[in-house]
Each structure stands twice: as C-alpha cells, then as structure tokens.
C-alpha positions as CSV (number, residue, x, y, z in Angstrom):
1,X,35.5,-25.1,27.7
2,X,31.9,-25.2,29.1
3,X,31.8,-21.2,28.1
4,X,32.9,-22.9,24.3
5,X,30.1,-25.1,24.2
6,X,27.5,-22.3,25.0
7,X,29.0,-19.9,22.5
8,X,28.5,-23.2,19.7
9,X,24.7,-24.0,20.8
10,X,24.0,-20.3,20.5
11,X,25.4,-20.3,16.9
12,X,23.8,-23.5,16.1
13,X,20.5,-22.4,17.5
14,X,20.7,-19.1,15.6
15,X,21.3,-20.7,12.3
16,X,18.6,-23.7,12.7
17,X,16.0,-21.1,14.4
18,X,13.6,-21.1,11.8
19,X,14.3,-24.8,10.1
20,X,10.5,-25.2,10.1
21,X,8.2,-22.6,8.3
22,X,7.7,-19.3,10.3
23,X,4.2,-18.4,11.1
24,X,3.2,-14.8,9.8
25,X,0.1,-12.9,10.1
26,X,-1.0,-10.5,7.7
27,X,-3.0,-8.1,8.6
28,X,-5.2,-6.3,6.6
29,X,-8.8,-5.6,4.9
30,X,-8.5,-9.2,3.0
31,X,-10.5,-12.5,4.9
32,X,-10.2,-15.2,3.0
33,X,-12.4,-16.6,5.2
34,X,-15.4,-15.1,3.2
35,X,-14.1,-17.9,0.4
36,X,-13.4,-15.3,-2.2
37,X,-10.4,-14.6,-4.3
38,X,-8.9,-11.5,-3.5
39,X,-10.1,-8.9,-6.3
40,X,-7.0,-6.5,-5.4
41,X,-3.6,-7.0,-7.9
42,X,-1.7,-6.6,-4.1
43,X,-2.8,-9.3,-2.3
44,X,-2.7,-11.4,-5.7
45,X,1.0,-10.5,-5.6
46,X,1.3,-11.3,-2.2
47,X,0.4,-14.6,-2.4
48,X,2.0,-15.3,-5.5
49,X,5.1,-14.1,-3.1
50,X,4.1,-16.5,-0.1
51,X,4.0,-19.8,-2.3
52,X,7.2,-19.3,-3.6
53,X,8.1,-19.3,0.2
54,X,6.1,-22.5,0.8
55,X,8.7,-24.4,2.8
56,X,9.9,-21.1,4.9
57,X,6.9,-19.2,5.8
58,X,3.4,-19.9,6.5
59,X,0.7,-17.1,6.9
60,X,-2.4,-16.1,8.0
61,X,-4.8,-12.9,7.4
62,X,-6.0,-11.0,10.0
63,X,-8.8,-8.7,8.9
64,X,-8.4,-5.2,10.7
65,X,-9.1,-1.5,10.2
66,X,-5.7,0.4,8.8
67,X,-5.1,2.1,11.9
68,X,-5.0,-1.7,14.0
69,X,-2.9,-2.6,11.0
70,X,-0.1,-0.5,12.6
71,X,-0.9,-0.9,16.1
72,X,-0.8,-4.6,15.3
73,X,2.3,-4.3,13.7
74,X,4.1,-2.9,16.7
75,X,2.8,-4.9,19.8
76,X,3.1,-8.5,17.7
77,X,6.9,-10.1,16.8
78,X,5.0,-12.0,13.6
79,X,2.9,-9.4,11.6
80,X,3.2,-8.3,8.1
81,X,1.3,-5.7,6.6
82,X,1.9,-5.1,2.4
83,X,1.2,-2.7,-0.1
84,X,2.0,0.4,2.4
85,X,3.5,3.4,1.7
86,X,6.8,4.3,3.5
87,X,7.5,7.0,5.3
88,X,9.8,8.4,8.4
89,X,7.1,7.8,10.8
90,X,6.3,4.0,9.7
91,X,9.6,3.0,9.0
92,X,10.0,4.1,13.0
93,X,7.4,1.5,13.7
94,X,8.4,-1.8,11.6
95,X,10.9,-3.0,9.1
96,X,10.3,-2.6,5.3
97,X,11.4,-4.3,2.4
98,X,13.6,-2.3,0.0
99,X,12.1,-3.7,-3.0
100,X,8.4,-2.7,-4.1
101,X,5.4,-5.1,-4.2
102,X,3.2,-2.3,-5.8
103,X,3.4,1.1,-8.1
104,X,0.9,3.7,-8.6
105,X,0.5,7.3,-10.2
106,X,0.5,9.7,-7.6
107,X,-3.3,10.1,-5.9
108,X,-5.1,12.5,-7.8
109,X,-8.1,14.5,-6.8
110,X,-11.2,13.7,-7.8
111,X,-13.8,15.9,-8.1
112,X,-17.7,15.9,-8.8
113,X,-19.0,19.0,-10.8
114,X,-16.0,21.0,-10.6
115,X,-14.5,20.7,-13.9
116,X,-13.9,24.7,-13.9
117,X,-11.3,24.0,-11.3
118,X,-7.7,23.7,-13.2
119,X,-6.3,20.2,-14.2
120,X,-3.4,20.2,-11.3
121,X,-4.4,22.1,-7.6
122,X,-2.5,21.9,-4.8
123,X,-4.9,21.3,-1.8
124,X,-4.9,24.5,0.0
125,X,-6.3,26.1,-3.5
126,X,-9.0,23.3,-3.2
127,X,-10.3,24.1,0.0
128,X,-9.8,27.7,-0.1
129,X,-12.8,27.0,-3.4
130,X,-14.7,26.0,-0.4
131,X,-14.7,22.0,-1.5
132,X,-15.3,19.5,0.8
133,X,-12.7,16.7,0.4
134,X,-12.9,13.4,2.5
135,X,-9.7,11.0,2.9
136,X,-9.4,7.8,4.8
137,X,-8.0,8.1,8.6
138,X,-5.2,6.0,9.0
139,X,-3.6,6.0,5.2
140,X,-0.8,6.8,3.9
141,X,-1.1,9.3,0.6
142,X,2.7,9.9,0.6
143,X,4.3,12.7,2.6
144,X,3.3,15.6,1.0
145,X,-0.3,14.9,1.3
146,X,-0.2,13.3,4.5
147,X,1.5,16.5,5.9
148,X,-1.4,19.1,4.5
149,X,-4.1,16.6,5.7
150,X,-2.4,16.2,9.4
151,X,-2.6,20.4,9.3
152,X,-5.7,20.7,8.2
153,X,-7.8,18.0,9.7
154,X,-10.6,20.1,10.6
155,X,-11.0,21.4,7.4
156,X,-11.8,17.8,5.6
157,X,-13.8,14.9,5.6
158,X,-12.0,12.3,7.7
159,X,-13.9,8.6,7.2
160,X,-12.9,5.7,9.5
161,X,-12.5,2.4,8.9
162,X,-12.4,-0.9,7.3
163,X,-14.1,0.0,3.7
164,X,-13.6,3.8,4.4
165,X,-12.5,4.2,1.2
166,X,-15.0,2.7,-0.5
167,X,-17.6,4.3,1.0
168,X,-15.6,8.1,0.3
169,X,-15.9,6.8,-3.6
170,X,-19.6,6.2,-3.0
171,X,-20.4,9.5,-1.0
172,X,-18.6,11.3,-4.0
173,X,-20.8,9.7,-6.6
174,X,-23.9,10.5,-4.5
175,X,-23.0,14.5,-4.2
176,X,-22.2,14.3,-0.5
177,X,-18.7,15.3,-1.0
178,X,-17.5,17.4,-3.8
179,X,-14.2,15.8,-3.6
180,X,-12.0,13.1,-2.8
181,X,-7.9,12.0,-2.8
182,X,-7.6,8.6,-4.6
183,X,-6.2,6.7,-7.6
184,X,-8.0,7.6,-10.9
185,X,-7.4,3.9,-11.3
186,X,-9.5,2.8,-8.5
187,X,-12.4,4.9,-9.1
188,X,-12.4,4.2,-12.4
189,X,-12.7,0.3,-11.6
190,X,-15.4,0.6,-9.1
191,X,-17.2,3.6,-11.2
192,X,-16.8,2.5,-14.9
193,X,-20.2,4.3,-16.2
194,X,-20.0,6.7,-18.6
195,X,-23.0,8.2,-16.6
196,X,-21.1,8.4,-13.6
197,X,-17.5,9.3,-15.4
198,X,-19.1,12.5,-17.3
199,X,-19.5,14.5,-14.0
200,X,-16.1,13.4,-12.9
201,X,-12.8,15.2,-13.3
202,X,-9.6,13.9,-12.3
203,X,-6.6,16.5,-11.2
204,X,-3.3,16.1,-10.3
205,X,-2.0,17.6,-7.1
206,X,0.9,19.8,-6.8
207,X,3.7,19.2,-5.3
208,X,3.6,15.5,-4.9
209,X,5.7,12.6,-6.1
210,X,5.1,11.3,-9.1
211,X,5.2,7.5,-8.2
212,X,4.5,6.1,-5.1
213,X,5.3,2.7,-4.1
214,X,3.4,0.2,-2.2
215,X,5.8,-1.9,0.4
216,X,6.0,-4.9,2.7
217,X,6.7,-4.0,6.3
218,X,6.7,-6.3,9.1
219,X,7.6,-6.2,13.2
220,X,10.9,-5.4,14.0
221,X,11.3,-8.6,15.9
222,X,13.9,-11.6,15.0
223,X,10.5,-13.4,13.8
224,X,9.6,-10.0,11.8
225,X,13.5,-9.3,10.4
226,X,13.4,-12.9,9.2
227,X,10.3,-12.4,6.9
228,X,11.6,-9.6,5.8
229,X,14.7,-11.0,4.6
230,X,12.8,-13.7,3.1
231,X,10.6,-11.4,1.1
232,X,13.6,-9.1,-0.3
233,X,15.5,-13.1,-1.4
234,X,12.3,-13.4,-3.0
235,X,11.6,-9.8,-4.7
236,X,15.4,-9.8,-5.9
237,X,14.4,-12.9,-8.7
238,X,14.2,-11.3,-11.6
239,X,11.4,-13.9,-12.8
240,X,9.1,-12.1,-9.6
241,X,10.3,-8.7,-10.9
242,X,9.3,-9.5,-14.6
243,X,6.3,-10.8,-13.1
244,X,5.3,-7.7,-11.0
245,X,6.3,-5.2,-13.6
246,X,3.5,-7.2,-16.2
247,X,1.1,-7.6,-13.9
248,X,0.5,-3.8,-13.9
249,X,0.3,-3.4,-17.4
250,X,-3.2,-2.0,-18.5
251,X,-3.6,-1.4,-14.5
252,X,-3.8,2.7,-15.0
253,X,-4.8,5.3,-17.5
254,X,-2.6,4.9,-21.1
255,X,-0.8,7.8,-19.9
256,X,0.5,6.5,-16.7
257,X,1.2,3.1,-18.0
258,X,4.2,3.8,-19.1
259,X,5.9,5.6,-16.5
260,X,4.8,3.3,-13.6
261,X,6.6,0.6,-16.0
262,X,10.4,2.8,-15.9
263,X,9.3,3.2,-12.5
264,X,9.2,-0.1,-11.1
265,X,11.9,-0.8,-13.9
266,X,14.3,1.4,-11.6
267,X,13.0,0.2,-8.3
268,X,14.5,-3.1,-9.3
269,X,17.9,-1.9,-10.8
270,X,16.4,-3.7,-14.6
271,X,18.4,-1.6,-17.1
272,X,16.9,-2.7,-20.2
C-alpha cells in the first residue's frame, strides 16, 4: 500500500513539476542589459517565441562568447542557446528543436579584389589562389565547411570571440583579409555603400547545402527537455510559422528570397 502511495506522489510530482514558469537562460552575444532592442531578426523571433510562453517559461540572457555558449550549454540543466546550426557533434551535446527558428542561403565567400576568381569555388581552390580567408572559432558554417575548416586550420584566419564576426567583416573591408565565409545578407546590411560593395564579390561555395537552418537547442536535462518541448508546442502553430516565414521576406538577395520561403515552407510541413 505504502509502495502505492509513492508510485502516486511520483506521478503527481512529475505532472505538476513545472506548474510555475521555468527559469531559462539564454546564452548568447545579446544583453539587454545595454537597454537596446535586439537589431538581429533571431532574437526578435525568439522573443516573440518566449511571450507567447509567458505563463510557462521565464528567461534570461547570458551574454558569452560562442564557444562558452556550448560549454554553458552542457555543465547547466536550464540553458538555451537559438539560431544554431545542427550538426552530429552538437546534437551530442544538447537537445534541439525539430522545427526551425531561422533560414539562410548557404554562407558564401566573400571576397575583396578578387573578382577574376569564378562565381562558385570550393575552398581548397581558394586557398590553393593563395587567399587568406578568416572565419569565426567556435561557429557552425554547416558540415561541409566546418569539416575543410577543422582540416585546414592552419591555413586560415581563425578570429575569437564575442563580435568576431564583425570584426572579420571589418578586416575584409580594410584589405587585411582577402576573404571571408559569411551571409551575403549580413555583409550587405553592415556594408551597404556602393563604395565599399564595388570591390566586393560574392561566390557560392561548392559542395554545400543549399539552406541551412538556424535552431533552438537547450541542456539535455528534465529542466532543458521541458523547454524544448515547450518551444516545438509553440513552433507547430501555424500562426508562429506564418509569422516566421514573413518575417524573412526581403531578408536576402531577390534571388534567394524565394527559395528560403519553399524552404522554411517544407521545414514546417505547409503544403500550399
């Protein structure tokens, strides 16, 4: 009988566990602290995510460097990190969220003074050319990339972290690097100057998939399975899909807009 009465708390305490909001921290290169809006459409979607969750979750940022992101992720039961790509080794480390928060074109590489070079290269033809190419220690370019760069670290440019990537955009603008592996998108919003664009060529990389997506991922704890299943109940309403999928209209390049739009389309199972 007493052995009955244990199994019936357990249940009940399982069930009524997380009554009150769980407490989340997201860490990543956002502090709101700093009383701005976030100027990234991820974290804007993120949010939008987190109110609808209001009365179930409750979360914090925790500004860190992408490499602590993951190290975080993996010693703490309540962090969430978003917009991350996913890949054999991460999903080893934390639980994702099978529906996207985030699309983009493949990364492209950009290069300064080098429009002679042809308009898709794979990497090794880039640095056989003798180019030096910088990319961010710690991201995620999707698996292709991420293999060539882990093979051939000593032949690039690795920069370190919190604005890394901002300051390989800059370094390629001021000639210090001939190259680098980002979104045309993003370069194009922090570098909109005709001046600066007419020295700039954008090319696509062989080999690579042609949309990646950005995820959620959090701890693979009961605290970090929860959020996740709150976050997929949340990404399956098709008024947050519809939302999502508009928000990155007019995001990329004409020519990618439409693809990232099937693409996200598909993630979501939307058939029309």
């Amino acid at each position: 009988m007493l052995s009955k009465f244990a199994f019936v708390v357990i249940v009940f305490l399982s069930f009524f566990g997380f009554a009150n909001p769980i407490k989340i921290e997201i860490v990543s290169d956002y502090n709101p602290s700093f009383g701005e809006a976030p100027g990234d459409l991820a974290t804007q979607l993120l949010l939008i995510i987190t109110r609808n969750l209001k009365n179930d979750m409750k979360i914090d940022f925790v500004p860190a460097s992408r490499e602590r992101e993951w190290r975080e992720l993996q010693n703490q039961e309540n962090v969430c990190l978003y917009n991350k790509v996913k890949t054999p080794q991460r999903e080893a480390m934390g639980v994702f969220v099978s529906f996207p928060l985030m699309a983009f074109p493949s990364n492209r590489l950009i290069l300064r003074n080098k429009k002679f070079v042809s308009i898709e290269v794979s990497l090794k033809d880039a640095l056989s050319m003798g180019l030096r190419i910088g990319v961010t220690q710690g991201r995620s370019y999707g698996l292709e990339i991420d293999d060539f760069i882990k093979a051939n670290t000593d032949r690039m440019f690795i920069s370190e972290g919190n604005d890394s990537a901002f300051r390989l955009r800059q370094m390629l603008v001021q000639g210090r690097l001939d190259g680098i592996i980002e979104y045309s998108s993003v370069f194009v919003t922090d570098f909109p100057s005709e001046e600066v664009l007419k020295d700039i060529s954008f090319h696509a990389i062989g080999d690579t998939t042609a949309t990646i997506f950005g995820y959620i991922a959090c701890s693979d704890s009961r605290t970090g399975r929860a959020a996740v299943d709150l976050f997929e109940r949340t990404l399956q309403k098709r008024t947050i899909q519809e939302l999502i999928i508009q928000a990155h209209a007019n995001l990329f390049l004409p020519q990618e807009e439409v693809f990232i739009s099937n693409s996200l389309k598909s993630a979501f199972n939307i058939k029309n």
